[in-house]
PDBQT receptor file of N, H, CA, C and O in Angstrom, charges set to zero:
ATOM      1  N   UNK A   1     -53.948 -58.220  13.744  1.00  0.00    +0.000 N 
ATOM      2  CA  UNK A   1     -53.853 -58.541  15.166  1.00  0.00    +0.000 C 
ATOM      3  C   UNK A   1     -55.260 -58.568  15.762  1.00  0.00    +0.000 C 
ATOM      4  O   UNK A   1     -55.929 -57.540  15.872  1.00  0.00    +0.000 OA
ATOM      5  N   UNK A   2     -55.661 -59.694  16.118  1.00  0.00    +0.000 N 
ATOM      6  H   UNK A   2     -55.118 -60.529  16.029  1.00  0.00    +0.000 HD
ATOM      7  CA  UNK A   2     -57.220 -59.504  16.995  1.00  0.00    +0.000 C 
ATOM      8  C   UNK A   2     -57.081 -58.483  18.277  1.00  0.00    +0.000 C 
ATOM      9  O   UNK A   2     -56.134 -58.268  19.034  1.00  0.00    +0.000 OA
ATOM     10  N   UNK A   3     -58.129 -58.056  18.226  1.00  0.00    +0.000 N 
ATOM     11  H   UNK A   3     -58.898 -58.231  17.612  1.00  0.00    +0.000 HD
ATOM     12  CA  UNK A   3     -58.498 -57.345  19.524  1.00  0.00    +0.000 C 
ATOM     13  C   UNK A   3     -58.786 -57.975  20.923  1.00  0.00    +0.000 C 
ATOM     14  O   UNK A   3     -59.251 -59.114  20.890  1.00  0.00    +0.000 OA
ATOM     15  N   UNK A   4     -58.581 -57.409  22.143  1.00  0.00    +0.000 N 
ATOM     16  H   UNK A   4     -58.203 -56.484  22.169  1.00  0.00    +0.000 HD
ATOM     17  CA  UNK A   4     -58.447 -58.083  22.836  1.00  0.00    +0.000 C 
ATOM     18  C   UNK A   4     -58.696 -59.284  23.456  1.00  0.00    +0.000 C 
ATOM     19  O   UNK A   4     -59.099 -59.571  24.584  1.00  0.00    +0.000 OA
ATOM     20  N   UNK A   5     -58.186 -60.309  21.923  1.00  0.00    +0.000 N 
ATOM     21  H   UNK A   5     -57.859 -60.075  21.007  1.00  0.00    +0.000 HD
ATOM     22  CA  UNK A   5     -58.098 -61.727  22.841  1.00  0.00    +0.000 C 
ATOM     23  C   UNK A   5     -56.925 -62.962  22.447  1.00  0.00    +0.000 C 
ATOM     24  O   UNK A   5     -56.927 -64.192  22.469  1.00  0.00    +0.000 OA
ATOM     25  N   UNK A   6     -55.918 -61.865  22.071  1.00  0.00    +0.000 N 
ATOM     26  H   UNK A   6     -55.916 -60.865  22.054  1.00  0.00    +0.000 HD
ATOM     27  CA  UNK A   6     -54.815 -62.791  22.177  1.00  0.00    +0.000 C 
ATOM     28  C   UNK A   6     -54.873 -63.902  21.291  1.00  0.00    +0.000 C 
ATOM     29  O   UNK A   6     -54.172 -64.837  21.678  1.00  0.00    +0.000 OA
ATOM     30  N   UNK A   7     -55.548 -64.122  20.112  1.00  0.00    +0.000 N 
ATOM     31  H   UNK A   7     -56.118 -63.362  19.798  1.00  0.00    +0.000 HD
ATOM     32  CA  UNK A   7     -56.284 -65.660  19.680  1.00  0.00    +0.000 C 
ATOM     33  C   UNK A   7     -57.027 -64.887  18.199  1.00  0.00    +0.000 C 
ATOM     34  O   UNK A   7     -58.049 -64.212  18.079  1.00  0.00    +0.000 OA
ATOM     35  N   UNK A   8     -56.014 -65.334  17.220  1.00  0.00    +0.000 N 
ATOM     36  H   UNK A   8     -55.183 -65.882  17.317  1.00  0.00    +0.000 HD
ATOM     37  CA  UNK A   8     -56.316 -65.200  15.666  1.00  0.00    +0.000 C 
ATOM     38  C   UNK A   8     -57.808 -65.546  15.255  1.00  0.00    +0.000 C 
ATOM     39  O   UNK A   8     -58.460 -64.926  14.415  1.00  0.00    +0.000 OA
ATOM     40  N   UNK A   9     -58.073 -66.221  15.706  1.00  0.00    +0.000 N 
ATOM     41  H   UNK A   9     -57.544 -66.724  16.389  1.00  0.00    +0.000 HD
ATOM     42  CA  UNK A   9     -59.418 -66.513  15.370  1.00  0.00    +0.000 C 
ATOM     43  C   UNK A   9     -60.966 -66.039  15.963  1.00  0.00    +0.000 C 
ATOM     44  O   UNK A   9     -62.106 -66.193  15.524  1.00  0.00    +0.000 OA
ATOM     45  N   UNK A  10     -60.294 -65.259  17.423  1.00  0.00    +0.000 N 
ATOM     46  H   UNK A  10     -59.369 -65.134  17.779  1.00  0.00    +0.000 HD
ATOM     47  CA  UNK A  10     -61.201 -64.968  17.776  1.00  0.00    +0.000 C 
ATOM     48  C   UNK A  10     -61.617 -63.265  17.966  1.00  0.00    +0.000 C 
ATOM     49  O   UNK A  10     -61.240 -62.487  18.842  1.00  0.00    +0.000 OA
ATOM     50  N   UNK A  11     -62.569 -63.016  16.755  1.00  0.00    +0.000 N 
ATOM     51  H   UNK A  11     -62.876 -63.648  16.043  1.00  0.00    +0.000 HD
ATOM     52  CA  UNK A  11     -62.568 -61.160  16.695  1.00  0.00    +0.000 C 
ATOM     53  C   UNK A  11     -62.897 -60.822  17.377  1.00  0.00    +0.000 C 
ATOM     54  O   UNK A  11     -62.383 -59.740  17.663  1.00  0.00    +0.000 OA
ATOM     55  N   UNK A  12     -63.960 -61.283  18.276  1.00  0.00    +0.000 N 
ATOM     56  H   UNK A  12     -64.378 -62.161  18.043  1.00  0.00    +0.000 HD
ATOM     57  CA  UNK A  12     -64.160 -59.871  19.801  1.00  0.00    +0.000 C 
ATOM     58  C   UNK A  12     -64.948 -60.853  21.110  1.00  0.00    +0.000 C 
ATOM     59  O   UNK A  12     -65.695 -61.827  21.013  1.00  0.00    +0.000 OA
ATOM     60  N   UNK A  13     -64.365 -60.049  22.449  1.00  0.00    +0.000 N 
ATOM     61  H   UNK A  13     -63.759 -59.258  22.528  1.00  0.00    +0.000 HD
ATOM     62  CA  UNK A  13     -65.117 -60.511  23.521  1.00  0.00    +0.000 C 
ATOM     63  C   UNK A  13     -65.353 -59.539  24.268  1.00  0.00    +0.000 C 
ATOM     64  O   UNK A  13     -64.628 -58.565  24.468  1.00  0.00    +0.000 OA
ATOM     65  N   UNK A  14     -66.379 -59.768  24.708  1.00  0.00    +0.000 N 
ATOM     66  H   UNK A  14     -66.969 -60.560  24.546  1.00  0.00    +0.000 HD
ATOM     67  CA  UNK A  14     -67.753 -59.405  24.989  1.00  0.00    +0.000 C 
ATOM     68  C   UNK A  14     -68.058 -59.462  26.596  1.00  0.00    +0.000 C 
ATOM     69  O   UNK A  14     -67.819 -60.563  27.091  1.00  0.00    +0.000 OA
ATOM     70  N   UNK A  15     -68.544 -58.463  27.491  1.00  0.00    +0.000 N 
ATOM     71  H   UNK A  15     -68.739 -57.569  27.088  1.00  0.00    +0.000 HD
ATOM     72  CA  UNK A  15     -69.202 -59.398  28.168  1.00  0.00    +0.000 C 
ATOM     73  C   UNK A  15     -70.688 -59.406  28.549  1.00  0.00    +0.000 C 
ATOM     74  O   UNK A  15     -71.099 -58.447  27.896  1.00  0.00    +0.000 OA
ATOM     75  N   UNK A  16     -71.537 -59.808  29.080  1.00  0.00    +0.000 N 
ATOM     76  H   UNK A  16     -71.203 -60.587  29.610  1.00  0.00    +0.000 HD
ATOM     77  CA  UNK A  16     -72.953 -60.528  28.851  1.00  0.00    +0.000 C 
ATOM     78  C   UNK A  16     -73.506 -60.499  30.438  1.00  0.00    +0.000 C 
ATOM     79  O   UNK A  16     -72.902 -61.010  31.381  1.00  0.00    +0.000 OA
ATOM     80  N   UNK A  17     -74.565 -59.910  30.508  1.00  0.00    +0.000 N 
ATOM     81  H   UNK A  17     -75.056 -59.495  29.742  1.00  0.00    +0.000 HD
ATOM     82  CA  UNK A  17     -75.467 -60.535  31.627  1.00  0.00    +0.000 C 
ATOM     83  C   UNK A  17     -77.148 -59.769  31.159  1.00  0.00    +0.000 C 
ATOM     84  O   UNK A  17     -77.962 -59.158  31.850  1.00  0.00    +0.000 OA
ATOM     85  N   UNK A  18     -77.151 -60.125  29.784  1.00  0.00    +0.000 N 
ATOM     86  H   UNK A  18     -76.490 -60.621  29.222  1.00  0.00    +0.000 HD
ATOM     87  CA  UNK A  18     -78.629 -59.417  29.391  1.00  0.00    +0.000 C 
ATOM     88  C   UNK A  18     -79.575 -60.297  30.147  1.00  0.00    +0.000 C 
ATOM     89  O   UNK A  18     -80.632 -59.787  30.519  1.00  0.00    +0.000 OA
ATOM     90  N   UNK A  19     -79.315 -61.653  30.445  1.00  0.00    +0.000 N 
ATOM     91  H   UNK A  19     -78.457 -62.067  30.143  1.00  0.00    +0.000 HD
ATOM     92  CA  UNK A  19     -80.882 -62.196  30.866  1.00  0.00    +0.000 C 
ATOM     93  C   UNK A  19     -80.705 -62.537  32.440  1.00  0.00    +0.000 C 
ATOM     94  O   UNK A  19     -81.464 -63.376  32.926  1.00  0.00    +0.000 OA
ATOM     95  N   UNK A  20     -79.596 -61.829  33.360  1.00  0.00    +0.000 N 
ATOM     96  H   UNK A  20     -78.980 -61.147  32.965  1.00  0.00    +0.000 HD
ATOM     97  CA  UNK A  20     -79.473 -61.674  34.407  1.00  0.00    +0.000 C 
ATOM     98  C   UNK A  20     -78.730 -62.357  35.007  1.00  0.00    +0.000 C 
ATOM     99  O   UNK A  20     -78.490 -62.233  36.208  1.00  0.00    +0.000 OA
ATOM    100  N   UNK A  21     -78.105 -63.439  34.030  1.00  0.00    +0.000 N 
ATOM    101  H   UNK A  21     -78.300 -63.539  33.054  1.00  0.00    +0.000 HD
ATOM    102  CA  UNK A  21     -76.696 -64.464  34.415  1.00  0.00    +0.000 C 
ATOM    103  C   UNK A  21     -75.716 -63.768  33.704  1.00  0.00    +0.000 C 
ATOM    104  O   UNK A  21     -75.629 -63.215  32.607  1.00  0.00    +0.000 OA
ATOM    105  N   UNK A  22     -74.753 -64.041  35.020  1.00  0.00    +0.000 N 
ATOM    106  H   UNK A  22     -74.823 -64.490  35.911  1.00  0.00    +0.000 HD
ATOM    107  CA  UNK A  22     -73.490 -63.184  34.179  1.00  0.00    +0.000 C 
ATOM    108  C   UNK A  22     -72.301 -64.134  33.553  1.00  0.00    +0.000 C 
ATOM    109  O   UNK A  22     -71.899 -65.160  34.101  1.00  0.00    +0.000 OA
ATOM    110  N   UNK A  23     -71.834 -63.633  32.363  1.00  0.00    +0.000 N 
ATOM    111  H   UNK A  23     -72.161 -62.799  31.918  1.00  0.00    +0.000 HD
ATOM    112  CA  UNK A  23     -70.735 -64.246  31.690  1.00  0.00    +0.000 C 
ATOM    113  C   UNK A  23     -70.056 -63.269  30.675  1.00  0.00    +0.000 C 
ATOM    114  O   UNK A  23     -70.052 -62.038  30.658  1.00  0.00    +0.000 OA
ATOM    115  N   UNK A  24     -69.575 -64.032  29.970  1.00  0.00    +0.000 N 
ATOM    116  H   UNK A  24     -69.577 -65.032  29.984  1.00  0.00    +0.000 HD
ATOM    117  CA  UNK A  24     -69.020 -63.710  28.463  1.00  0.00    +0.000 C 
ATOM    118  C   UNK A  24     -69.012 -64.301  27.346  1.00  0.00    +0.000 C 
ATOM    119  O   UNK A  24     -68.770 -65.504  27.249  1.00  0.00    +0.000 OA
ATOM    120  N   UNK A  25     -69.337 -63.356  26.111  1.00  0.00    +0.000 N 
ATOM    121  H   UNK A  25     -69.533 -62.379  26.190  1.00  0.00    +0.000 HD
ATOM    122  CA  UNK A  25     -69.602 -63.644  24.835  1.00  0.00    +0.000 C 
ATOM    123  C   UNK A  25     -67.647 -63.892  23.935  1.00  0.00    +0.000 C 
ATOM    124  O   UNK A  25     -66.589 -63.298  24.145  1.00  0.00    +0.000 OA
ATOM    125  N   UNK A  26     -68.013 -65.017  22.982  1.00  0.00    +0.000 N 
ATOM    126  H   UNK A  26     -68.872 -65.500  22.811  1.00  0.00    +0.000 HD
ATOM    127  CA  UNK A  26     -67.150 -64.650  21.671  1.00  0.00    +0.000 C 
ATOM    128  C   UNK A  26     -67.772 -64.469  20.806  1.00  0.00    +0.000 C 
ATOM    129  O   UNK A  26     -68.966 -64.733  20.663  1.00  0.00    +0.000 OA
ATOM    130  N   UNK A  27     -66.964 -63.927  20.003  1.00  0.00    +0.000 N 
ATOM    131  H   UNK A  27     -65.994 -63.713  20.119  1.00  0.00    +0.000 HD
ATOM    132  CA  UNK A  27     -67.156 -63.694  18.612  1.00  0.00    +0.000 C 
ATOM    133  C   UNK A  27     -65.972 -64.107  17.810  1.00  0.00    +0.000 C 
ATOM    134  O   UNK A  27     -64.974 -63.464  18.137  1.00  0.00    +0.000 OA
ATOM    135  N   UNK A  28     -65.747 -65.053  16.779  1.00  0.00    +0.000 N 
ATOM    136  H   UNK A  28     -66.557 -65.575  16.514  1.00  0.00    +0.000 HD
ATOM    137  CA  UNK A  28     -65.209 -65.595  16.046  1.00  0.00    +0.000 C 
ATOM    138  C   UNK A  28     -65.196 -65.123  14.562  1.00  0.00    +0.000 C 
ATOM    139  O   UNK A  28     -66.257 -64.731  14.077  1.00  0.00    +0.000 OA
ATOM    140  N   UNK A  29     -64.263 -65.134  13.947  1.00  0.00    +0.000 N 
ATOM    141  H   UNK A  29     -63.401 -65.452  14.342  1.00  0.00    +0.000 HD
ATOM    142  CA  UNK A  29     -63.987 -64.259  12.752  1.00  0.00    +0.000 C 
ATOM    143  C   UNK A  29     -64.856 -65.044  11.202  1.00  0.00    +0.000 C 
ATOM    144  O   UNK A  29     -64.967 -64.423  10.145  1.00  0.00    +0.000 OA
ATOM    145  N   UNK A  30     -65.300 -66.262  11.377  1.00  0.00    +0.000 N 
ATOM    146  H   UNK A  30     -65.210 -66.767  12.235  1.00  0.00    +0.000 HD
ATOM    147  CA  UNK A  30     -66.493 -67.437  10.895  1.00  0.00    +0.000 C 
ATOM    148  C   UNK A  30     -67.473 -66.862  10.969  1.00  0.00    +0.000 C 
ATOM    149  O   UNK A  30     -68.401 -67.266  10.268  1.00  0.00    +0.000 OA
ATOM    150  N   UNK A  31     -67.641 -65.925  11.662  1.00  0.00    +0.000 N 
ATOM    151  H   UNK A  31     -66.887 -65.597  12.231  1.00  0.00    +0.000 HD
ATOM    152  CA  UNK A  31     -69.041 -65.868  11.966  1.00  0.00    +0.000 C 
ATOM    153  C   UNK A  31     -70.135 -66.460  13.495  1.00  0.00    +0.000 C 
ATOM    154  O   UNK A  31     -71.198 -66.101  14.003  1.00  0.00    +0.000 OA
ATOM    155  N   UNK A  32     -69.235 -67.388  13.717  1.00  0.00    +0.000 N 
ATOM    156  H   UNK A  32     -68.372 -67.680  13.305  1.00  0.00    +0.000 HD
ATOM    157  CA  UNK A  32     -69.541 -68.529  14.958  1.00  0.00    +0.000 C 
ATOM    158  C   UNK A  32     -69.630 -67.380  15.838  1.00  0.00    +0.000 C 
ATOM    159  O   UNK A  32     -69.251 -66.243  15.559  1.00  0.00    +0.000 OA
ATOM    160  N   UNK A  33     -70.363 -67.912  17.339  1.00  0.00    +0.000 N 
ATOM    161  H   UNK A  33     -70.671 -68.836  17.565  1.00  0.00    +0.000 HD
ATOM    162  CA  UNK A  33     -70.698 -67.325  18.571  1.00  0.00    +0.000 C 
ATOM    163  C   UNK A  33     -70.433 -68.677  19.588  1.00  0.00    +0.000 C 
ATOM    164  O   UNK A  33     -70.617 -69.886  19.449  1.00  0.00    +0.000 OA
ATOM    165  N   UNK A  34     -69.923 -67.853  20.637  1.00  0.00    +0.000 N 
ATOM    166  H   UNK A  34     -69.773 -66.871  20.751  1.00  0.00    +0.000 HD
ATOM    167  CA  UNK A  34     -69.756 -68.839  21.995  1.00  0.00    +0.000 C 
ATOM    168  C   UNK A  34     -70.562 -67.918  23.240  1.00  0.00    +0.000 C 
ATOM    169  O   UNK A  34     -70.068 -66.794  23.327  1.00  0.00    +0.000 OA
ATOM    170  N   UNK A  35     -71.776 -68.185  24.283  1.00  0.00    +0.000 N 
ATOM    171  H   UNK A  35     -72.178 -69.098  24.213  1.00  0.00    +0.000 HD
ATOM    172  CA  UNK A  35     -71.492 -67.924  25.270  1.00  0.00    +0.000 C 
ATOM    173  C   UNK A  35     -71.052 -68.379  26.279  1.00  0.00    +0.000 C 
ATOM    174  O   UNK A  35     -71.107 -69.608  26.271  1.00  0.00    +0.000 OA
ATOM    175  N   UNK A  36     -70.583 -67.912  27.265  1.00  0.00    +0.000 N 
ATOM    176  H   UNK A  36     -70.538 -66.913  27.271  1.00  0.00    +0.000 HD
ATOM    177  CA  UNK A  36     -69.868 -68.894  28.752  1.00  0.00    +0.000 C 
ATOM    178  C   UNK A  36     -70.565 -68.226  30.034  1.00  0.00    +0.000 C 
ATOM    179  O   UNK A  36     -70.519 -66.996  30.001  1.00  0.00    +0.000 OA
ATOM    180  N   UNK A  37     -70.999 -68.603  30.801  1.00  0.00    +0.000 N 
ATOM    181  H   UNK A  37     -71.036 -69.602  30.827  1.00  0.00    +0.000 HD
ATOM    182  CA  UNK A  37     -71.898 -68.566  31.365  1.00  0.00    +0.000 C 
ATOM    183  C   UNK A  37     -71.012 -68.714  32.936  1.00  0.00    +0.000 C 
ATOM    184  O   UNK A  37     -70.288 -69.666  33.227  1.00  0.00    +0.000 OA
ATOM    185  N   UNK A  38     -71.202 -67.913  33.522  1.00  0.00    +0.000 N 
ATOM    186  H   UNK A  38     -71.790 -67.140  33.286  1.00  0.00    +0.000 HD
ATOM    187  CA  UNK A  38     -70.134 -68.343  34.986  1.00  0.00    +0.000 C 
ATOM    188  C   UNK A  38     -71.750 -68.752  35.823  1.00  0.00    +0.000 C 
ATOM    189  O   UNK A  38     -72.856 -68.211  35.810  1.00  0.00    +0.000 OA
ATOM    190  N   UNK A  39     -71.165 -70.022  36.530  1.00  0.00    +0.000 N 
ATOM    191  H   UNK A  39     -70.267 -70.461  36.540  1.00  0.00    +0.000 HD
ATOM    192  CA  UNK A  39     -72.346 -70.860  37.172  1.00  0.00    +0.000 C 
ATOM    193  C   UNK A  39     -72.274 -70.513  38.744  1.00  0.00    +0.000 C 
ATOM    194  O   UNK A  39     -73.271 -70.178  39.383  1.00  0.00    +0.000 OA
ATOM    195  N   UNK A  40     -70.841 -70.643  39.356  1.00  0.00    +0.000 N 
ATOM    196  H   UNK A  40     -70.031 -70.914  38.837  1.00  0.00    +0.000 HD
ATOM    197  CA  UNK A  40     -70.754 -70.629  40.562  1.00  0.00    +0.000 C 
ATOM    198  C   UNK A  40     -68.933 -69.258  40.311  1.00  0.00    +0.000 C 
ATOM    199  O   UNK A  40     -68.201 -69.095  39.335  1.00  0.00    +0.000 OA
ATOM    200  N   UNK A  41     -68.916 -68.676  41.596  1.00  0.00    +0.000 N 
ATOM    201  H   UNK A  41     -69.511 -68.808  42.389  1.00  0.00    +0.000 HD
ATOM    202  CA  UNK A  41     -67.213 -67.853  41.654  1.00  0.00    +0.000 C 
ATOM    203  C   UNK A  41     -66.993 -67.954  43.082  1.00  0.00    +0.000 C 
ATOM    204  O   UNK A  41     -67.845 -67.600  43.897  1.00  0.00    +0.000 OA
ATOM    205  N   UNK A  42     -65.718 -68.494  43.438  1.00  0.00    +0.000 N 
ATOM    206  H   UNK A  42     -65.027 -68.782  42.776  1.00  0.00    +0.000 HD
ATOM    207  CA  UNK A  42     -65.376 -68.246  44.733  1.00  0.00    +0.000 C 
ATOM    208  C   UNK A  42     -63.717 -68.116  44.894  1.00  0.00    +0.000 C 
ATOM    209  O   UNK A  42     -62.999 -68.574  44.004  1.00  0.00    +0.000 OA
ATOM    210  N   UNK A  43     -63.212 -67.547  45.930  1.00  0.00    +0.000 N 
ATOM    211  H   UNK A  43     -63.796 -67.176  46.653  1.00  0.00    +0.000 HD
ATOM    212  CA  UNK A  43     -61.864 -67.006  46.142  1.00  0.00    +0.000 C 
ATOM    213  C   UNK A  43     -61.061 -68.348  46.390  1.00  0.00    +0.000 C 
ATOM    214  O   UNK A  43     -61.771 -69.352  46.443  1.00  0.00    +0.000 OA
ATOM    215  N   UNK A  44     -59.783 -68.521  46.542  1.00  0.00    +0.000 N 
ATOM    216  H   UNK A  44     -59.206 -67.705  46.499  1.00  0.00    +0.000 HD
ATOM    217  CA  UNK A  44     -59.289 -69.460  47.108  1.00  0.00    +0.000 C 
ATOM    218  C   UNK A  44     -59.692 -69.892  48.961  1.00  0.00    +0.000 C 
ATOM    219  O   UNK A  44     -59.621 -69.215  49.987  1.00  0.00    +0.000 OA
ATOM    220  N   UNK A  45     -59.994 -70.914  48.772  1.00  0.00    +0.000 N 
ATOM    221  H   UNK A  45     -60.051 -71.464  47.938  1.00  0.00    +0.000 HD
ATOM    222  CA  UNK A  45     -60.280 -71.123  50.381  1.00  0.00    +0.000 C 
ATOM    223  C   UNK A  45     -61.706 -70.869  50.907  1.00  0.00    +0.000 C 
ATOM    224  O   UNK A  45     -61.969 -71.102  52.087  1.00  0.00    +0.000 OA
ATOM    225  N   UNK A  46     -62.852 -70.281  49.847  1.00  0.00    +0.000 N 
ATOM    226  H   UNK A  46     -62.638 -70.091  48.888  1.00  0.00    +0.000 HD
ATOM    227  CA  UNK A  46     -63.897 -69.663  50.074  1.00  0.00    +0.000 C 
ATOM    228  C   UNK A  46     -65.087 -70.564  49.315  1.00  0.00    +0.000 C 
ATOM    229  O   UNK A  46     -64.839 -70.919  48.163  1.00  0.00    +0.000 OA
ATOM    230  N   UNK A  47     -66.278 -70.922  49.866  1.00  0.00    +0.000 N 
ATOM    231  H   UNK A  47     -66.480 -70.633  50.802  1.00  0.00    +0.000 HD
ATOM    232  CA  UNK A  47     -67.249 -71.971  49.468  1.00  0.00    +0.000 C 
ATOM    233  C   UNK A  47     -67.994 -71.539  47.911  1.00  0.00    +0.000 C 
ATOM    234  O   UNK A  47     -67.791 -70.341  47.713  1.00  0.00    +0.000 OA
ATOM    235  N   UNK A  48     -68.496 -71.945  47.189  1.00  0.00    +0.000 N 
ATOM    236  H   UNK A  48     -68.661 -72.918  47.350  1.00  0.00    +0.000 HD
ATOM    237  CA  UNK A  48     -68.993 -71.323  45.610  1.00  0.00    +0.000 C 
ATOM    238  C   UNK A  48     -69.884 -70.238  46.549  1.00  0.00    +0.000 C 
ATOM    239  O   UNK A  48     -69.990 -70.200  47.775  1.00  0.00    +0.000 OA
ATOM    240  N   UNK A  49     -70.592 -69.214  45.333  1.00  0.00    +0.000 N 
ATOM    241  H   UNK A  49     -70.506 -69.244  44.337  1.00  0.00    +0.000 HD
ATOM    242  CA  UNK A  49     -71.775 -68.817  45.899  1.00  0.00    +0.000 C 
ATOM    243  C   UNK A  49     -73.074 -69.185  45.289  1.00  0.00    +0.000 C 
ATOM    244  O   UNK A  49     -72.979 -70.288  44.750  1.00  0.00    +0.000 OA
ATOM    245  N   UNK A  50     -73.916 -68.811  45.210  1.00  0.00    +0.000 N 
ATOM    246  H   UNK A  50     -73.992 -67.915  45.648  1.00  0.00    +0.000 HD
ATOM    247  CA  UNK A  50     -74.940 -68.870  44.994  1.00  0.00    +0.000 C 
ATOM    248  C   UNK A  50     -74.731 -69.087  43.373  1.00  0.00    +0.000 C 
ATOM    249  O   UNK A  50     -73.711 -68.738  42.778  1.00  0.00    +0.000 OA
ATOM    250  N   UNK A  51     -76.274 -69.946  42.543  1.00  0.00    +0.000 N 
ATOM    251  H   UNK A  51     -77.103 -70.229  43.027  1.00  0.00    +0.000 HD
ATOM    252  CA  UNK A  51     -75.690 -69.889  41.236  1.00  0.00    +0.000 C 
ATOM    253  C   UNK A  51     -75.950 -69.118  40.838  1.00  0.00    +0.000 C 
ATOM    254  O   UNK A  51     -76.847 -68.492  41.402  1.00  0.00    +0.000 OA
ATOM    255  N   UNK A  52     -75.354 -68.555  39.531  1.00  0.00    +0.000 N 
ATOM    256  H   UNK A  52     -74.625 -69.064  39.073  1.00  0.00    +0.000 HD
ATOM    257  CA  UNK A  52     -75.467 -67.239  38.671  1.00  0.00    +0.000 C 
ATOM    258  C   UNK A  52     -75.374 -65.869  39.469  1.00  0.00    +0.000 C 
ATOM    259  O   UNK A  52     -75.866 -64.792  39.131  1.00  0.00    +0.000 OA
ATOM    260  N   UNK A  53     -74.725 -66.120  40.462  1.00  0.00    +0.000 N 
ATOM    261  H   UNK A  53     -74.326 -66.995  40.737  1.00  0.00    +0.000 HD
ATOM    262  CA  UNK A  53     -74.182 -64.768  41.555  1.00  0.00    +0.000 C 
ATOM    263  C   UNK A  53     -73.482 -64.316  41.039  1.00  0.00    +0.000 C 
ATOM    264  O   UNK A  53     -74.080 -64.279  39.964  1.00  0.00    +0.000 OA
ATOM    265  N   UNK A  54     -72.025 -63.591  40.737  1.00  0.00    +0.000 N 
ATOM    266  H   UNK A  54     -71.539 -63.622  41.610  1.00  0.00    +0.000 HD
ATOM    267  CA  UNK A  54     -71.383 -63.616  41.092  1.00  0.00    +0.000 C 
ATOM    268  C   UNK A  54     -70.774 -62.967  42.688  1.00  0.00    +0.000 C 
ATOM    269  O   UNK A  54     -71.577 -62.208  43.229  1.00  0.00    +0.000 OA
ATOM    270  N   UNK A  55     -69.637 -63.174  43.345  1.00  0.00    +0.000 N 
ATOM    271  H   UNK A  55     -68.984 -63.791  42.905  1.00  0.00    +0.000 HD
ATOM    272  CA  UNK A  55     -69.540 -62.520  44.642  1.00  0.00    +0.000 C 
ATOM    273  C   UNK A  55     -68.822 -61.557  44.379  1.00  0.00    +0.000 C 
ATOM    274  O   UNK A  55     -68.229 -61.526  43.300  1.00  0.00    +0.000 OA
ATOM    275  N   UNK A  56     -68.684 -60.397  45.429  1.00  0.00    +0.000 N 
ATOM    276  H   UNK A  56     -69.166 -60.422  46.305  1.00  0.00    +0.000 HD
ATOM    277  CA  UNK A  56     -68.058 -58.976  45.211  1.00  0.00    +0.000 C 
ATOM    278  C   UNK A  56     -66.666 -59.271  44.339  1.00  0.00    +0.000 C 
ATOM    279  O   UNK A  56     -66.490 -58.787  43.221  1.00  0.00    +0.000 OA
ATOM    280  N   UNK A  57     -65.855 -59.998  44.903  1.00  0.00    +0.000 N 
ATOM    281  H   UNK A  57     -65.997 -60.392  45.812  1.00  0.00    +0.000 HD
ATOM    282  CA  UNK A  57     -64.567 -60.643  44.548  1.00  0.00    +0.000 C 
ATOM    283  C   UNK A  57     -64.709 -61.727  44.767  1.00  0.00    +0.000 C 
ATOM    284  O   UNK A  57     -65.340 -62.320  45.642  1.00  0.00    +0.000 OA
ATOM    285  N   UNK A  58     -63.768 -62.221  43.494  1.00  0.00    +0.000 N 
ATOM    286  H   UNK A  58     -63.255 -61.740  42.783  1.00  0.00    +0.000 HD
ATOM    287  CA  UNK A  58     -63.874 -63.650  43.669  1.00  0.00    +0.000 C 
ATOM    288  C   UNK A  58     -62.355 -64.155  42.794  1.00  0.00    +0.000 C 
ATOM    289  O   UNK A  58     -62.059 -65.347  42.709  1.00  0.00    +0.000 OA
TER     290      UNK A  58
């Protein structure tokens, strides 16, 4: 059973803001790597924020 990500193939996630953008890492059972990178976050009804912000809630 993978760990928390629901998805056979994918062994672990991660999350990431070493170079001061925040996101999340995979890790794939290959060996492979993904990062994802959140660019903009905003609520329903609410304008993006700033890039690589994220806002309190979003």
């Amino acid at each position: 059973m993978p760990p928390n990500s629901g998805c056979g193939e994918i062994a672990l996630v991660y999350p990431c803001t070493d170079d001061g953008h925040p996101g999340f890492g995979l890790q794939f059972h290959n060996g492979a790597r993904v990062f994802c990178l959140f660019v903009h976050s905003a609520r329903p009804g609410q304008s993006p924020g700033v890039k690589y912000e994220l806002q309190a809630a979003f």
